[in-house]
N, C-alpha and C positions, 0 to 999 in steps of 0.2 A: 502738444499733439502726439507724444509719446505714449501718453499715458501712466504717464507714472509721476509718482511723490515723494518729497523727501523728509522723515521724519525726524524729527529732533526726542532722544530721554531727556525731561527734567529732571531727571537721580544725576548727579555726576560721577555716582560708585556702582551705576548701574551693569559697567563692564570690567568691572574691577571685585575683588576679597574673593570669597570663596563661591561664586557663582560658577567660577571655570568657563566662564563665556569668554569665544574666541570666534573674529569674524573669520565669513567664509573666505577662499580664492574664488576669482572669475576667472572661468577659461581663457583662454587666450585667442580659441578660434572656433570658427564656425563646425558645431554639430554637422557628423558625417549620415548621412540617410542610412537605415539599421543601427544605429548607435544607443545602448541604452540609458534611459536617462529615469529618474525619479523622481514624482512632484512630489511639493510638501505644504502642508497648510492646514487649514480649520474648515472641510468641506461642509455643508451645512450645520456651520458652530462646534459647540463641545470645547473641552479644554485639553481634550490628549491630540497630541500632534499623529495626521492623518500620513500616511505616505502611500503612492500607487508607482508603479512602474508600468513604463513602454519603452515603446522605439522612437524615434525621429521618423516620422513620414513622407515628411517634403519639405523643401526650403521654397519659401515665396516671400514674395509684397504685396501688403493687401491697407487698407484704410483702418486704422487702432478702431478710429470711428465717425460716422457721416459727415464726410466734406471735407475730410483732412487729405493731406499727401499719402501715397503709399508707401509705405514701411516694411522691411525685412521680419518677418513672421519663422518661426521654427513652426510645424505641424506634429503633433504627438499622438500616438494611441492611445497615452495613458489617459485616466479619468481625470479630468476638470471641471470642476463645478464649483458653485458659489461658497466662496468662502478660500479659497485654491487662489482668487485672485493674491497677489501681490509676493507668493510665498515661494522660495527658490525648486528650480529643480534642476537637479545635480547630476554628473555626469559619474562614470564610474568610480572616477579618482578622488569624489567628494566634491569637487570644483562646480560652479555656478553656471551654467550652461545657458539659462533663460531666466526669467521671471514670465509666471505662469499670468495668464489676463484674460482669458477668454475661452470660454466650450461655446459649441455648436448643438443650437439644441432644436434644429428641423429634424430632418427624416433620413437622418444617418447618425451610428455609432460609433465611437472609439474617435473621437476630432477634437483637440485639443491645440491652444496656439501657448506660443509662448513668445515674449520681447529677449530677442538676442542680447546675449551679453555684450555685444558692442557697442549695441543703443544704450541700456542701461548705463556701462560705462562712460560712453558720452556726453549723455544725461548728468551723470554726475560728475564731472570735470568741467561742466558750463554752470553747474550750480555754484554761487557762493551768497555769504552771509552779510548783507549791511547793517549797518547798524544806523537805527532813527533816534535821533537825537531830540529831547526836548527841554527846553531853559527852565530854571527852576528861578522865578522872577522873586523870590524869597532869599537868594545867596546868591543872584544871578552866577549859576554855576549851571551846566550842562550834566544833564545824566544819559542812560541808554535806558528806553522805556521798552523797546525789545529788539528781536534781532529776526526776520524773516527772510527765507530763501526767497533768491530771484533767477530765472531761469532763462537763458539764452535761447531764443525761440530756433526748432530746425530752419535748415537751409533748403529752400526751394526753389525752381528755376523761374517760378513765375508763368507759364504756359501755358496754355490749353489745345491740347493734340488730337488727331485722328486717326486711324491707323492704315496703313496703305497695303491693308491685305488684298482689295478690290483690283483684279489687274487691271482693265480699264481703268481706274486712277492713277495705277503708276505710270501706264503707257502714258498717261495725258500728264502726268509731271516728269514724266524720261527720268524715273528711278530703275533700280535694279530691285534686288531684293533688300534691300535696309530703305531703313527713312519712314520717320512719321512726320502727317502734317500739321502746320501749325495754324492754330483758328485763333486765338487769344491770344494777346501781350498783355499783364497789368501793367498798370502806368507806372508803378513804384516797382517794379523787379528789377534784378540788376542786368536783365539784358533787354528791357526797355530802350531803344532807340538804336538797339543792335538786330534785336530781329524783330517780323513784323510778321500779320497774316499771310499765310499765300509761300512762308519760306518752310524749309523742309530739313528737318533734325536727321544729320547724319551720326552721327557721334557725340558721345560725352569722353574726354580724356582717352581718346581712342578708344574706347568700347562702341563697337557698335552698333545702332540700332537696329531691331528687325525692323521688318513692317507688320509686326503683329505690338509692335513698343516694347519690347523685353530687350536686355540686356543679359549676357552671359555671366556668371560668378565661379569663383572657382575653375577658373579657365575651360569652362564651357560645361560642365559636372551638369549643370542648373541653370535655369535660364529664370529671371525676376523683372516687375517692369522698373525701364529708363531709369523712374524716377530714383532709383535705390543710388543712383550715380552720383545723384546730387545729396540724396539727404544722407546719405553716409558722412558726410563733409562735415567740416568744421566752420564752426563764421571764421570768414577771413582769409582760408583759403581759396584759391584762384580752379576755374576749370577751364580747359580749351575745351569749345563747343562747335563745332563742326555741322556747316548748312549747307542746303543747296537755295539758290534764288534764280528765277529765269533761267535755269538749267548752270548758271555758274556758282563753283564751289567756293567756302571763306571759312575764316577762321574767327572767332573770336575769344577773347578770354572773359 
């Protein structure tokens, strides 16, 4: 759901002798709005490495793509275009800031996304290598016939929400200003048999919910929707999730 891939070199010297290849650093933290940053890649083909510079223009969450969860997006002025997909772009100190995925190619200029190095990092700390094994019924001896990535799917709350911007709907659920409402439970999520239709999301991990579903980042800098609360996560990790039902408030993890 990320969007991304992980490659394997068949050369085993391919980052080694007199190449002087040396991997990048990832940031550490999230791109500050005006911050300048550098994409890199092969924009419509060619073999010389392409670079453009911009800014950072907005931090949001938006869907990588149709029907997925929403995801933490860096927005860039700089140029993106095909071929730009998958190729770093750097912060001033050289550092990995994003990986570039997406231009905007309606009726506006300079809109470029990029996958936060958090995800990416994520990403790659849930990936590992098994190995498939097949009998060689000739020395009955066991070999490795290959070795493919498997990838720990993101974390999702399982939900399907409204938003309670409408004040006649908050009067009629005696909210305040936070809280969205919940239309959907899948059967398989993990707070299946903990919340139901008709209950009302006040919080993930004490962040707040508006009633427009955004959640604040960067202690309030930027506001992103809920979902970010959840798929920032890790499998395995626990959230308090914070509802209201029939006007009474619960907790659950």
């Amino acid at each position: 759901e990320c969007d991304l891939a992980l490659l394997a070199v068949s050369d085993p010297n391919f980052f080694c002798g007199s190449s002087g290849l040396r991997p990048l650093q990832w940031s550490r933290e999230l791109p500050q709005l005006l911050d300048d940053v550098a994409v890199c890649g092969y924009p419509l083909g060619g073999d010389a490495l392409s670079v453009t510079r911009g800014v950072v223009s907005r931090i949001d969450a938006m869907p990588y793509f149709r029907g997925a969860s929403p995801l933490l997006v860096v927005q860039v002025d700089a140029a993106v275009n095909s071929g730009n997909s998958g190729g770093p772009a750097l912060d001033t100190d050289g550092r990995v800031t994003g990986v570039a995925f997406s231009g905007y190619a309606g009726n506006a200029d300079n809109i470029g996304y990029l996958i936060p190095a958090s995800i990416a990092q994520n990403f790659i700390s849930q990936c590992s290598l098994t190995r498939k094994e097949k009998q060689n019924h000739t020395s009955n001896k066991f070999f490795i016939v290959e070795q493919e990535p498997v990838m720990v799917r993101l974390c999702v709350l399982g939900v399907t929400t409204q938003r309670c911007e409408n004040a006649g709907l908050r009067s009629a659920l005696a909210l305040g200003e936070s809280g969205v409402l919940v239309t959907r439970v899948a059967s398989n999520s993990c707070v299946s048999g903990k919340l139901r239709p008709g209950d009302v999301l006040l919080s993930i991990d004490q962040e707040r919910i508006a009633c427009d579903g955004s959640v604040a980042v960067r202690g309030g800098a930027e506001r992103v929707h809920f979902a970010h609360a959840v798929t920032s996560r890790r499998p395995g990790e626990q959230v308090l999730v914070e509802f209201s039902r029939a006007g009474n408030r619960h907790f659950v993890n």
